[in-house]
N, C-alpha and C positions, 0 to 999 in steps of 0.2 A: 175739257180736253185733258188725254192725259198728262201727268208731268213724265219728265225722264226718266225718273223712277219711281214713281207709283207702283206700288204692293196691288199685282193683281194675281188670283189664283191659277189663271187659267195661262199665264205665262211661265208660269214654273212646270205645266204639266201633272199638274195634280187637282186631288177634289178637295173640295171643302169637307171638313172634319169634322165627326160627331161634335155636337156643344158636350165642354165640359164644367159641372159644376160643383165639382170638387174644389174649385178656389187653384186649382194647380193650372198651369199656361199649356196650351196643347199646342203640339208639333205643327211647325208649318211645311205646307210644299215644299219651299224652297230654302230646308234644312237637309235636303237630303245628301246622300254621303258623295255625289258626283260635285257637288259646289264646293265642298270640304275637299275635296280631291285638286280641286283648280288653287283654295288658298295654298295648302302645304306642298304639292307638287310645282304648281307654275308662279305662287307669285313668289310664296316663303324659300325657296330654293335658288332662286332667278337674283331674289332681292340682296342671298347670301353673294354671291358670285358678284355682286355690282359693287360691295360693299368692301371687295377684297382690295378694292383698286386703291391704289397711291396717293389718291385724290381724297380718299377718307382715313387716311391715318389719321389725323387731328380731329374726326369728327365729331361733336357731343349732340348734336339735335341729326334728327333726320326730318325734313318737314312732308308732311303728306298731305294728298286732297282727294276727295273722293265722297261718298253718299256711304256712311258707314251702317245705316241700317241702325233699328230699336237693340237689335242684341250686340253691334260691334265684333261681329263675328270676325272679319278682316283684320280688324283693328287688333284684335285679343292672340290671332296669329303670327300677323307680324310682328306686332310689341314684344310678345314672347320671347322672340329672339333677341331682339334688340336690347331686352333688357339683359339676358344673357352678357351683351357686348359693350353693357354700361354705358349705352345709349339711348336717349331719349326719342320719343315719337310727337314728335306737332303736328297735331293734324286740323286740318282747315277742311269740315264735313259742310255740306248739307245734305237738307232733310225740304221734302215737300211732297206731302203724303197724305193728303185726303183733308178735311174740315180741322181736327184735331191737331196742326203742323204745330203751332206754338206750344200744345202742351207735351208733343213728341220730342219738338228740339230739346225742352226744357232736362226731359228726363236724358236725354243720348247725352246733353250735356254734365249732370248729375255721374251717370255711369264711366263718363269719360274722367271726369275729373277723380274718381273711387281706383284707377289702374295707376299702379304705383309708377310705370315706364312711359305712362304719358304727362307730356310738357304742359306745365302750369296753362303756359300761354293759347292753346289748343282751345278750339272752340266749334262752337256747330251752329251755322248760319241758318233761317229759313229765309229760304230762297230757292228760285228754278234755277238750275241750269242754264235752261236755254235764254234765260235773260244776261249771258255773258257775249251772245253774239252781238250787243250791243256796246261801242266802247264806252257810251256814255253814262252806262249803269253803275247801279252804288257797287253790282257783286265785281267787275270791271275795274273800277276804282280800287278798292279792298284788293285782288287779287294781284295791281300791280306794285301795291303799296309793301305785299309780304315778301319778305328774299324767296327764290325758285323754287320751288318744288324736286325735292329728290323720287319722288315716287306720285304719279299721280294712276288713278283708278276709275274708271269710268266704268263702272258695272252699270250697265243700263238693261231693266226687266225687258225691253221689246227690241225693236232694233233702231241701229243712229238713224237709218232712212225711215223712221215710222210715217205712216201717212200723217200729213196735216203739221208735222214739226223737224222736217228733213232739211227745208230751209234753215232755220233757225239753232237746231242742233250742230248743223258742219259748222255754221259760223261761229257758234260757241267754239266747239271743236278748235276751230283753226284760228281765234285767238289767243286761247290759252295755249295753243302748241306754239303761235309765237310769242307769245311772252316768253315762253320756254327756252326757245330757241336763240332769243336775244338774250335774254340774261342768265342763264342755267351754262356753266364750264364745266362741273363736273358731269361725270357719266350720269344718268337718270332712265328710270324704268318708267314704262306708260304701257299699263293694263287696259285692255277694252272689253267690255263685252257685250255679244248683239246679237239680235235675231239675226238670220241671214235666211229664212222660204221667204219664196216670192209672195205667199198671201201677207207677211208682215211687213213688206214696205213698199216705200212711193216707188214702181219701178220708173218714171217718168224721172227720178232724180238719181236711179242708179245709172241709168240711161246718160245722164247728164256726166258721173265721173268718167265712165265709159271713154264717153267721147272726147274726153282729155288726157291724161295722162299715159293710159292703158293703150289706145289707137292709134299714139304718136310714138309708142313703142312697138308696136306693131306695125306700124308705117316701113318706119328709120331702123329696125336691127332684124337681122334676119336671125339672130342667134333668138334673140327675144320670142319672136313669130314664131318659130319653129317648136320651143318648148313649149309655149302654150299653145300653140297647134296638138301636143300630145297629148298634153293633159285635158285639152277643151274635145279636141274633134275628132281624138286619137284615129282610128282607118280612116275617116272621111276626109277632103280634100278640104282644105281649109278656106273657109267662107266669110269673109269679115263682116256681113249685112249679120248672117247667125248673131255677133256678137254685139251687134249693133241693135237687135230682137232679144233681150236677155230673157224676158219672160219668156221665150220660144224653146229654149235649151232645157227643159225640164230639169232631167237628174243636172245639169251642170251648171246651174242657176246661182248655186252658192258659193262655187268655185270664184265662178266671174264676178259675183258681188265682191267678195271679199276681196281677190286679189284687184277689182280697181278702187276698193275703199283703203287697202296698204300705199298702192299705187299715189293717188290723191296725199296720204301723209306722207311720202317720200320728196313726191314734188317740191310741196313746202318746205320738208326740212332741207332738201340739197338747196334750196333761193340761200338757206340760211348757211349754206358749210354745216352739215350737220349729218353726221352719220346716224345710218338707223339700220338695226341689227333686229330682224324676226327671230325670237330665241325658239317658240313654238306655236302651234295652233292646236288649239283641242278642240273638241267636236263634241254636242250630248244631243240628246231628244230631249224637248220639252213637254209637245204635245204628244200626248198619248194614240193621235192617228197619224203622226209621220213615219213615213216608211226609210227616210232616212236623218241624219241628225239636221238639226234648225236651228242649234245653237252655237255660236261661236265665243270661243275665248283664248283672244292672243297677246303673249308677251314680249312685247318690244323694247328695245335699249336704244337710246339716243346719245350720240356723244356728239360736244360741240369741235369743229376743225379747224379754227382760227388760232394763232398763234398771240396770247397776248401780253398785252403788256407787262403786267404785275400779277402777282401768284396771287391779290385778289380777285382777279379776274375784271378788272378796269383793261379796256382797249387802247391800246397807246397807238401813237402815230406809226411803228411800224409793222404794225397789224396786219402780217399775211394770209387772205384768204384763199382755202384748200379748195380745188374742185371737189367734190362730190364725186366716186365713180356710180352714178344711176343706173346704167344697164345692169351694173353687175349685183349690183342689189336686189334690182326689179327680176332677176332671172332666180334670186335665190327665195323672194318673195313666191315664187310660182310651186316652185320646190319644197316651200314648207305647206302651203294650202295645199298642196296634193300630198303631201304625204303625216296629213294631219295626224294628231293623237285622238281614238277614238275612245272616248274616256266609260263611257258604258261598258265598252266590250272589255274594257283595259280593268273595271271593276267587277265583271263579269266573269272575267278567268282566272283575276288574282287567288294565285298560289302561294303568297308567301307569309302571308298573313296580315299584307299592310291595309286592308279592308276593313278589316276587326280594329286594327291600331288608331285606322280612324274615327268605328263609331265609338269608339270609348273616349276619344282625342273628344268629341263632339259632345258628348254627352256629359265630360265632364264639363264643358264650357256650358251647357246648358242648363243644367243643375242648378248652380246658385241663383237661375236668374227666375225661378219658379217652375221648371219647367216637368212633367211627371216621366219620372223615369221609365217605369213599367209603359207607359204611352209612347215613349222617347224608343225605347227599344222593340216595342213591334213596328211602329211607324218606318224604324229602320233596317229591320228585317224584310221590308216588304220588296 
C-alpha cells in the first residue's frame, strides 16, 4: 500500500529521467520551480506574518512537524529565515519511503543535524503517518509527549482522501489537530497538501465530509447557500442531490472536495474555541493530461480563543470559552477556493523576475547535495 508520502513519479506530473552515471544525483519531478513557489511564497512568507505576533517575542525554538523529504528542501527554507531571527528549528520529521526507510531516516537525520539553525534536539522518526489515527500508537504517544507544534506540514504526494487510506489519514489528521487544539495557545500555521481530481480519491469518503459539515451549512444559512450556489452552480438553480453526487459535478469537483475538507477542519477546531484563518489556496497540475489543476496547496492559521489562566498557557478555573463565529469563516472558506492562486499561470507570466530568483534560490540549495547543475538547469527550463 502506499504510504502518505511515498516518492512516486507520476504524482509530481513528470517522467522518469535519463539514468545518470556520472556519479552526479539527477533532477527529480517534484523539484520543480511550482513546489519552490509554494515554500517561499505560501509557507516562508505566511510563516513570517505569524511570527510577528506578541506571542513570540520571547521565542527561541520554533518546533515543526512534517515528512521533510531526502533533500529537506522545506526545512532548508524555513530555517533560513529563522536563522536570520536567531531562531531555532525543531523539527519532528518522518520518513517512510519504500524498502530502504531506515537507511533514508538515517541520512535526513545526518543532514538535519549538519544546518547550523536546526535544534540539537530535532529528529526524524520512521514511521506512517497514518499510524497516528491510532491513540495507542508509539507515534501517538511520542507526539503528545513533545510541547505543540508551532508549524505543522502535511505535504502529502496524492490526496488525504486516497483510496484505501482516507479512513485512517482523517483520523491521523484529526488527532493531531487536537492535540493541537488542546495544547497549542499561541497562533500556529498548518500547511496541507493534496490531490483534489476525482480519479485520486475515495469519492465514497468525500461524500461522507459532504454530508456533515458542508450540508448543515447549507441547510441552516442562506447566506452560506447562496455563495456557494455561485461558485458551485453559478446560472443553474441550486440542487443539493448535485452536491450530494460530487463525482457528478465535473469541472466543480475540486471545488466541493476542498471546501468540505476546510469545512471538516473548521468543525473540529470551533468544538475547540479555535480560530481558523484560510491565508490562501494555490492550485498546480500535476498530471500532465489534466485539463485543469489536481493539485492543492493551502495555508491556514489557527489560533486558540480560550481565555487562560497563566501566560503558560495552563487553564485556570476561570477559563472563558469564546464561540467560534463558523458561518463566517465557512463563507470566507468558499471565497478563497474560488478565488484560488493559480500558481502555473502565476509562473507562467512572471514579469519581474521572481522566477529566475527561484531557480537560482533552488539550485543553489541543490548543489551541495550532488546534484548536476548543467542537468539542474535544463530540467528547470523546461
Amino acid at each position: 500500500m502506499e504510504s502518505d508520502f511515498e516518492v512516486l513519479v507520476e504524482d509530481f506530473g513528470g517522467e522518469e529521467l535519463p539514468y545518470d552515471d556520472s556519479g552526479a544525483v539527477s533532477p527529480k519531478p517534484w523539484h520543480k520551480l511550482r513546489k519552490h513557489w509554494v515554500r517561499k511564497k505560501q509557507w516562508h512568507h505566511t510563516m513570517r506574518d505569524v511570527l510577528k505576533s506578541n506571542t513570540y517575542n520571547e521565542a527561541k525554538v520554533i518546533n515543526y512537524f512534517g515528512f521533510p523529504g531526502e533533500d529537506l528542501l522545506d526545512i532548508r527554507v524555513l530555517g533560513d529565515y529563522l536563522n536570520q531571527k536567531k531562531l531555532k528549528l525543531k523539527v519532528f520529521g518522518l520518513e517512510s519511503n519504500g524498502s530502504n526507510d531506515g537507511e533514508m531516516a538515517d541520512m535526513m537525520g545526518s543532514r538535519l543535524s549538519d544546518l547550523p539553525y536546526v535544534d540539537e534536539l530535532s529528529r526524524i522518526e520512521l514511521s506512517s503517518f497514518e499510524s497516528l489515527s491510532s491513540d495507542k500508537s508509539k507515534l501517538h504517544s511520542e507526539i503528545r509527549g513533545c510541547e505543540p507544534f508551532n508549524i505543522v506540514n502535511l505535504d502529502f504526494t496524492g490526496s488525504v482522501l486516497s483510496n484505501g487510506e482516507a479512513e485512517s489519514r482523517l483520523n491521523a489528521i484529526k488527532n493531531l489537530l487536537n492535540n493541537q487544539f488542546t495544547r497549542q495557545y499561541k497562533p500556529w500555521l498548518f500547511f496541507i497538501t493534496t490531490r483534489i481530481d476525482c480519479a485520486s480519491v475515495d469519492v465514497a469518503w468525500v461524500s461522507k465530509i459532504i454530508e456533515g459539515p458542508l450540508i448543515d451549512n447549507i441547510n441552516e444559512h442562506e447566506d452560506f447557500r447562496e455563495s456557494f450556489n455561485i461558485m458551485i452552480m453559478e446560472d443553474e438553480e441550486f440542487n443539493i442531490k448535485s452536491v450530494r453526487a460530487p463525482e457528478k459535478l465535473e469541472d466543480k469537483f475540486e471545488k466541493v472536495y476542498l471546501i468540505s475538507l476546510l469545512k471538516w477542519m473548521l468543525k473540529n477546531a470551533a468544538k475547540s474555541s479555535v480560530d481558523m484563518k484560510v491565508y490562501n489556496v494555490g492550485k498546480y497540475i500535476v498530471n500532465k493530461g489534466s485539463q485543469r489543476p489536481d493539485m492543492a496547496s493551502v495555508v491556514i492559521k489557527f489560533v486558540k480563543k480560550d481565555y487562560v489562566g497563566d501566560a503558560a498557557g495552563v487553564v485556570g478555573d476561570k477559563c472563558k470559552v469564546v464561540e467560534i463565529d463558523e458561518l463566517s469563516i465557512a463563507l470566507k472558506i468558499v471565497d478563497k477556493v474560488d478565488e484560488y492562486l493559480d500558481i502555473d499561470e502565476i509562473l507562467e507570466i512572471d514579469d519581474g523576475g521572481f522566477k529566475s530568483e527561484l531557480k537560482e534560490d533552488l539550485i543553489n540549495m541543490l548543489l551541495p547535495l550532488g546534484y548536476d547543475e548543467g542537468m539542474l538547469r535544463s530540467f528547470l527550463s523546461e
